[in-house]
PyMOL Python script that loads the backbone (N, CA, C, O; Angstrom):
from pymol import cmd

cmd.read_pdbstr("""\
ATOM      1  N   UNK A   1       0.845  -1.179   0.000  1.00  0.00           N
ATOM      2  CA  UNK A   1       0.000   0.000   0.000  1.00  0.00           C
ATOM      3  C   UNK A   1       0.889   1.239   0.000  1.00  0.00           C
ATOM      4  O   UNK A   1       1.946   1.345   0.621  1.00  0.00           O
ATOM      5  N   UNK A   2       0.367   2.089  -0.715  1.00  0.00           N
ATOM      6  CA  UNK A   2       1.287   3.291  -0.666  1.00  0.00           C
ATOM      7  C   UNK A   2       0.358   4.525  -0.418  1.00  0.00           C
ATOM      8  O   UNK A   2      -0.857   4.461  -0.603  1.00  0.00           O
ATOM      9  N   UNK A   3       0.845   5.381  -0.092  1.00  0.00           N
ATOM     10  CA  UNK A   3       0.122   7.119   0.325  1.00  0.00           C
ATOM     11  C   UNK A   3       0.763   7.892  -0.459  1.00  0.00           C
ATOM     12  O   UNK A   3       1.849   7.722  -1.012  1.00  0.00           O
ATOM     13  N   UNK A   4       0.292   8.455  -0.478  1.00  0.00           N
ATOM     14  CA  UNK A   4       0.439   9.747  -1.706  1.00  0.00           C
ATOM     15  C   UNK A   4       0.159  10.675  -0.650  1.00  0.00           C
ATOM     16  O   UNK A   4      -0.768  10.510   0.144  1.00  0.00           O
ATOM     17  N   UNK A   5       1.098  11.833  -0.628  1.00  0.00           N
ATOM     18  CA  UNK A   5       0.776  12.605  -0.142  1.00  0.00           C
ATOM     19  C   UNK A   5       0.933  14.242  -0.735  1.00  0.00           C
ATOM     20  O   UNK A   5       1.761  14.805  -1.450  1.00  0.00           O
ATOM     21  N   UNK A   6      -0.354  14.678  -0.015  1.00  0.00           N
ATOM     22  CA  UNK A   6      -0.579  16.056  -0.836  1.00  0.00           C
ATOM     23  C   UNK A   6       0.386  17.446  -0.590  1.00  0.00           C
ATOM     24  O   UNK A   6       0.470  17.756   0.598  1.00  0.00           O
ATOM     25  N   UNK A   7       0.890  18.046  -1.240  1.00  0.00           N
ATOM     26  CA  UNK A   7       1.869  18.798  -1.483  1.00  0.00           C
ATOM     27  C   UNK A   7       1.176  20.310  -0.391  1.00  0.00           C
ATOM     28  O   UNK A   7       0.254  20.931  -0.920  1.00  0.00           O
ATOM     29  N   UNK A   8       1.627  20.777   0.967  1.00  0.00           N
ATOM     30  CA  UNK A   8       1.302  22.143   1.570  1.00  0.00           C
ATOM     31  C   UNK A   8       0.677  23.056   0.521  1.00  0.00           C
ATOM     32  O   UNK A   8       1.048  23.259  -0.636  1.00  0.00           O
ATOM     33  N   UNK A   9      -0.453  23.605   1.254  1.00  0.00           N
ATOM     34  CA  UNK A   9      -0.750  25.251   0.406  1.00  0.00           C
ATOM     35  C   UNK A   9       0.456  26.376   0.346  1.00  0.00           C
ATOM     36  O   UNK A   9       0.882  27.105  -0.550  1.00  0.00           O
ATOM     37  N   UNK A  10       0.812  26.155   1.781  1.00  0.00           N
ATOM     38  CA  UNK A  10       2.211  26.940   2.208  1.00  0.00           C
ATOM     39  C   UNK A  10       2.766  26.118   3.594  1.00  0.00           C
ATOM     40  O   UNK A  10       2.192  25.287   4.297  1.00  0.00           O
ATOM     41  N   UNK A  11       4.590  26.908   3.713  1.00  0.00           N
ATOM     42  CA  UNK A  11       5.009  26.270   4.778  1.00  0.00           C
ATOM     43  C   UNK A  11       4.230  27.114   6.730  1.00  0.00           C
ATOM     44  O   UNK A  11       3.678  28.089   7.241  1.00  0.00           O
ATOM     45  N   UNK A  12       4.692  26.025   6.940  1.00  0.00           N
ATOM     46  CA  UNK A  12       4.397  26.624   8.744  1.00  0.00           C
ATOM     47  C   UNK A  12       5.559  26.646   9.154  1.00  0.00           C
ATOM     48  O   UNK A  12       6.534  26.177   8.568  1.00  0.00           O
ATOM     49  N   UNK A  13       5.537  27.392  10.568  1.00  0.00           N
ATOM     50  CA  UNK A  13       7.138  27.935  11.153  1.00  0.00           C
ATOM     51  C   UNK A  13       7.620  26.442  11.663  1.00  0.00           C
ATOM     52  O   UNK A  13       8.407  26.409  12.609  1.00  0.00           O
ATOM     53  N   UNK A  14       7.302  25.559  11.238  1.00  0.00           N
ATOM     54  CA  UNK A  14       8.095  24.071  11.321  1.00  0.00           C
ATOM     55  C   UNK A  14       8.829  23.742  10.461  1.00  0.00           C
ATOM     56  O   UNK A  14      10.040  23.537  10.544  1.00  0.00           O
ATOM     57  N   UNK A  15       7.969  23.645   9.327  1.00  0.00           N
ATOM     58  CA  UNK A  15       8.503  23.085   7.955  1.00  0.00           C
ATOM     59  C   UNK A  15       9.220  24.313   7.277  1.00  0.00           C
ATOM     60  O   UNK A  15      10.211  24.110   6.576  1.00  0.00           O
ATOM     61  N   UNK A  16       8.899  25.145   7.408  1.00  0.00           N
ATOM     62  CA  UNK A  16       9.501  26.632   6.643  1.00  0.00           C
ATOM     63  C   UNK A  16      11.273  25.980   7.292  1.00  0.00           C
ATOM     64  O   UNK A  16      12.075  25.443   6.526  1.00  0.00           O
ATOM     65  N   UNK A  17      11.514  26.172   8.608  1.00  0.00           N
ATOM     66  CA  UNK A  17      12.994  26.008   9.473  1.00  0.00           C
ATOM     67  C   UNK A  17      13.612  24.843   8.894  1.00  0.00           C
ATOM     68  O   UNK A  17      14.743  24.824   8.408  1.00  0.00           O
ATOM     69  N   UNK A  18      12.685  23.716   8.980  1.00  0.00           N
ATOM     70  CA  UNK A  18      13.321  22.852   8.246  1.00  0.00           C
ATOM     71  C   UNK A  18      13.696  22.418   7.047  1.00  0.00           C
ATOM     72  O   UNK A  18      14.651  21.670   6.839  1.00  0.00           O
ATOM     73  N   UNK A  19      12.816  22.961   6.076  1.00  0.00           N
ATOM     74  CA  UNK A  19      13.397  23.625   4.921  1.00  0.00           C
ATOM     75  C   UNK A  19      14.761  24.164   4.217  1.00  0.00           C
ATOM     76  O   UNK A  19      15.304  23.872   3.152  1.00  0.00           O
ATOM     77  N   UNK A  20      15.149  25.246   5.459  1.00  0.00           N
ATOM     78  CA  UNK A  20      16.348  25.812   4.880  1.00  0.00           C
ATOM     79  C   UNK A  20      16.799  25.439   6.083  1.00  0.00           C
ATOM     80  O   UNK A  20      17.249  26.382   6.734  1.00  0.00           O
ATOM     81  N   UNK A  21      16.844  24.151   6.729  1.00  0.00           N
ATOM     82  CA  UNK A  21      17.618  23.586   7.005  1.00  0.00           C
ATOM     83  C   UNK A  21      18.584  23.880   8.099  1.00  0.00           C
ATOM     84  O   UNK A  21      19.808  23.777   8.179  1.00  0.00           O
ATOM     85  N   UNK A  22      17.474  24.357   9.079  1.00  0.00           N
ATOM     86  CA  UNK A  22      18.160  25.338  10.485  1.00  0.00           C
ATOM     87  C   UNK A  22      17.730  24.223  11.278  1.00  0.00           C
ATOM     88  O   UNK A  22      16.941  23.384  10.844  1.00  0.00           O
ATOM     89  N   UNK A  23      18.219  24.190  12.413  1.00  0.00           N
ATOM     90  CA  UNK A  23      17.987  23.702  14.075  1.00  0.00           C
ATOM     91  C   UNK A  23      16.681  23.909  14.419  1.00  0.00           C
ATOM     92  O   UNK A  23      16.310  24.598  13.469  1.00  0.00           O
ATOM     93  N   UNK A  24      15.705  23.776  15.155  1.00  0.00           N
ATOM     94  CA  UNK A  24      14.730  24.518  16.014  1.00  0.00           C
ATOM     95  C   UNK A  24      15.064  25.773  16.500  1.00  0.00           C
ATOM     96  O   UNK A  24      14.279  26.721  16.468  1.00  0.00           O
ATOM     97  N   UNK A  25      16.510  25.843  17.077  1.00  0.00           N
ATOM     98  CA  UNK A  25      16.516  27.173  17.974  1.00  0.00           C
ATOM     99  C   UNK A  25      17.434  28.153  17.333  1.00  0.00           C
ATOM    100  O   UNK A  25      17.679  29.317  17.652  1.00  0.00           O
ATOM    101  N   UNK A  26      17.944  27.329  16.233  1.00  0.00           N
ATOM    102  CA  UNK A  26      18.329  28.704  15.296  1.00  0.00           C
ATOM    103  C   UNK A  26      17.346  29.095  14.659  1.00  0.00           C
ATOM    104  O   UNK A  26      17.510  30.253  14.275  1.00  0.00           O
ATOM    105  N   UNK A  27      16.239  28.591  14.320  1.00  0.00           N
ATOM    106  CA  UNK A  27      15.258  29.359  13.258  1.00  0.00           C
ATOM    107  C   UNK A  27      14.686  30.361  14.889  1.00  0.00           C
ATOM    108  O   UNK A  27      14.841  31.582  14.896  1.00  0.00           O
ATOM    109  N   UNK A  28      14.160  29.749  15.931  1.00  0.00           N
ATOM    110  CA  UNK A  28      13.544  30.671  16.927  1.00  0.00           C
ATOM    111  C   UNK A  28      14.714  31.808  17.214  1.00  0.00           C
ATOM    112  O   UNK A  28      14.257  32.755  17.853  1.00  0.00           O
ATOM    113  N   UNK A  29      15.463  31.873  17.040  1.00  0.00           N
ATOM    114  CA  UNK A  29      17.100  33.057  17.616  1.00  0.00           C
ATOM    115  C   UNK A  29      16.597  33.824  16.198  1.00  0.00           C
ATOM    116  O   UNK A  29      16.212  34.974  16.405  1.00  0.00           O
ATOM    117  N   UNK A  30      16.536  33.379  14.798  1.00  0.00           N
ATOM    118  CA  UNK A  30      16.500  34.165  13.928  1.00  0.00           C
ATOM    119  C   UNK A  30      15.200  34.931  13.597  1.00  0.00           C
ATOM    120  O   UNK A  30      15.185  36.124  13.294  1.00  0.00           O
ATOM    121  N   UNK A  31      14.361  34.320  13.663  1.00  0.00           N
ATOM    122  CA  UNK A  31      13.033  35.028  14.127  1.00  0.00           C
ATOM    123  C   UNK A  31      12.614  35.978  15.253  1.00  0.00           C
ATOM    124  O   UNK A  31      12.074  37.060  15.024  1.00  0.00           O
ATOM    125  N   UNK A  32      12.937  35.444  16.687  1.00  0.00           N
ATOM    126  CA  UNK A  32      13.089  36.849  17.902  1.00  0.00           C
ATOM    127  C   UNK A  32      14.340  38.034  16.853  1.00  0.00           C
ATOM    128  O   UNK A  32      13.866  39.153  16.658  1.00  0.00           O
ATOM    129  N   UNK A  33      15.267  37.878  16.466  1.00  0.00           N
ATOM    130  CA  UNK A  33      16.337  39.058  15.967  1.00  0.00           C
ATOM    131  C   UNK A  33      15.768  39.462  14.969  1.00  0.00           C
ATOM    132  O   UNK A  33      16.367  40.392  14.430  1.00  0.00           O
ATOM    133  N   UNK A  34      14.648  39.085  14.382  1.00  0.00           N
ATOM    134  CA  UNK A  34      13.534  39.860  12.925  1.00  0.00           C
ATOM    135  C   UNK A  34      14.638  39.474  11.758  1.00  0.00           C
ATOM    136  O   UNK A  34      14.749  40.310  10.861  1.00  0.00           O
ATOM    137  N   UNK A  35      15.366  38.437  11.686  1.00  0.00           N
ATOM    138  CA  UNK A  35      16.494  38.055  10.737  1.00  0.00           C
ATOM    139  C   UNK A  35      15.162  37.590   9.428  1.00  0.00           C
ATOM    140  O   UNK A  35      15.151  37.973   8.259  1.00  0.00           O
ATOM    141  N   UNK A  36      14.311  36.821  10.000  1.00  0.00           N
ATOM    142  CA  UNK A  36      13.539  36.009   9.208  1.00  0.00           C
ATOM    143  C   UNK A  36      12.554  37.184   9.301  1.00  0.00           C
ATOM    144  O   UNK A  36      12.758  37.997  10.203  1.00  0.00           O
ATOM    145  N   UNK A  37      11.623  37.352   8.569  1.00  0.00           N
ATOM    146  CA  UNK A  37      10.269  38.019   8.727  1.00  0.00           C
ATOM    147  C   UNK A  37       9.145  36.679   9.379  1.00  0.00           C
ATOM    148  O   UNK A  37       9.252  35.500   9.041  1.00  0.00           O
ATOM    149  N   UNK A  38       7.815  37.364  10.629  1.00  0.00           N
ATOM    150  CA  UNK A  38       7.013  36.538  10.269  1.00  0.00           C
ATOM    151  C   UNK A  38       6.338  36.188   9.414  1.00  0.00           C
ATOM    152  O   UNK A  38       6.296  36.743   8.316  1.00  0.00           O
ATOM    153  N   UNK A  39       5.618  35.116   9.768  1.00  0.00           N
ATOM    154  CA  UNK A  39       4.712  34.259   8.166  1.00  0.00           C
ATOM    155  C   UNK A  39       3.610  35.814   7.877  1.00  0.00           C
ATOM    156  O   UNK A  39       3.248  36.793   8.530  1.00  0.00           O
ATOM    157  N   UNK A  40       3.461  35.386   6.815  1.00  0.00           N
ATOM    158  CA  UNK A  40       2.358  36.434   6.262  1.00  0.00           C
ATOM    159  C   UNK A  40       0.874  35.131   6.957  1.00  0.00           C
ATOM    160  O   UNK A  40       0.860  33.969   7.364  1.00  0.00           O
ATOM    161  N   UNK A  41       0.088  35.976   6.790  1.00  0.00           N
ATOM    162  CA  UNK A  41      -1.083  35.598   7.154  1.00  0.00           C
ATOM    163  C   UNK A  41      -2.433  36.359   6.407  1.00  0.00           C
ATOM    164  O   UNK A  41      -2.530  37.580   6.282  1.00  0.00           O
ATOM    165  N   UNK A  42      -3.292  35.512   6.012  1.00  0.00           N
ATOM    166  CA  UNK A  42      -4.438  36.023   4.756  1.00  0.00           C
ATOM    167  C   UNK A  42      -4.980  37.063   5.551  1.00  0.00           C
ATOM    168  O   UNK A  42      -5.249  37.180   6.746  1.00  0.00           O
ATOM    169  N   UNK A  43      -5.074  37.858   4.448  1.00  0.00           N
ATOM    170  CA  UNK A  43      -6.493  39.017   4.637  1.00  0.00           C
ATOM    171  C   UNK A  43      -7.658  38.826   5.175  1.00  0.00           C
ATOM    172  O   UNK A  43      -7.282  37.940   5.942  1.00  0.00           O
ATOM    173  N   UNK A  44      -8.636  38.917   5.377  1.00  0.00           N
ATOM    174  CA  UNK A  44     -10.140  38.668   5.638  1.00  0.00           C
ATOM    175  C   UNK A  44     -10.521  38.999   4.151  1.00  0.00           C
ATOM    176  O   UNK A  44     -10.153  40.046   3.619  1.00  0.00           O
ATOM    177  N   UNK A  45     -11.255  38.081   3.529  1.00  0.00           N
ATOM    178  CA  UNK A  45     -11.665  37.742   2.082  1.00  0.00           C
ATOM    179  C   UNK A  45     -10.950  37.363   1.213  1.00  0.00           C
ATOM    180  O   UNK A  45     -11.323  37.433   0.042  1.00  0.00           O
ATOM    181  N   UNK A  46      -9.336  36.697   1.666  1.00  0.00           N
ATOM    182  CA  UNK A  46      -8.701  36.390   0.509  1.00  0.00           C
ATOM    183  C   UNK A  46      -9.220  34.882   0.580  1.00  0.00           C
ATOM    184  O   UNK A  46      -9.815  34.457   1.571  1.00  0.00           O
ATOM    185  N   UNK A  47      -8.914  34.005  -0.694  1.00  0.00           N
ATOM    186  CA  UNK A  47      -9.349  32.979  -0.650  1.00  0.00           C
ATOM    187  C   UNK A  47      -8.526  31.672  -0.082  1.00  0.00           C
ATOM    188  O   UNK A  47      -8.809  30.527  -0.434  1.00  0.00           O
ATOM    189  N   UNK A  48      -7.410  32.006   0.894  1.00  0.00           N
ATOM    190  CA  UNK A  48      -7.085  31.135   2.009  1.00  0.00           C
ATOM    191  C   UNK A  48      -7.340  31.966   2.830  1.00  0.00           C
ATOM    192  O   UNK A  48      -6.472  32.058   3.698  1.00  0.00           O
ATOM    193  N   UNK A  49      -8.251  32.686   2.943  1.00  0.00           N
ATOM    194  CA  UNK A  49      -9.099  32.882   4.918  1.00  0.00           C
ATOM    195  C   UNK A  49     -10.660  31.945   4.658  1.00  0.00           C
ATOM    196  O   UNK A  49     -11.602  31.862   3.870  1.00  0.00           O
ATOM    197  N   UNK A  50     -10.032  31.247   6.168  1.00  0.00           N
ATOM    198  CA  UNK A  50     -10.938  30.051   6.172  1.00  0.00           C
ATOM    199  C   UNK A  50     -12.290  30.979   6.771  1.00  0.00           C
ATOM    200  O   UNK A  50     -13.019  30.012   6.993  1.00  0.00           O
ATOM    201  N   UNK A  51     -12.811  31.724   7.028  1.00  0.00           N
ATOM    202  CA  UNK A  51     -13.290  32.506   7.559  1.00  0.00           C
ATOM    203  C   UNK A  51     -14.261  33.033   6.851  1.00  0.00           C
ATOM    204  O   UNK A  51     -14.929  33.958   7.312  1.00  0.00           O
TER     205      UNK A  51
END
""", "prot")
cmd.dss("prot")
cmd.show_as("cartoon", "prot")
cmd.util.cbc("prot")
cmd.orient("prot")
């Protein structure tokens, strides 16, 4: 049996870190220092607001 699995809409501050391939607490050190920007997050009426 195999799974297929479905490809993210976008990353989360998990998978984003692990991605480019940081530590846990280097992506959190680079994020508190605003090195990284936070995630963007939808508008109210864009069509990823679940809302």
């Amino acid at each position: 049996m195999t799974t297929t699995l479905k490809p993210l809409a976008d990353y989360g501050p998990i998978q984003f870190g692990t991605r480019i391939a940081f530590s846990q607490w280097q992506f959190e050190r680079a994020l508190r220092l605003e090195l990284i920007p936070a995630a963007d997050r939808p508008r109210p009426g864009d069509a990823l607001d679940p809302g």
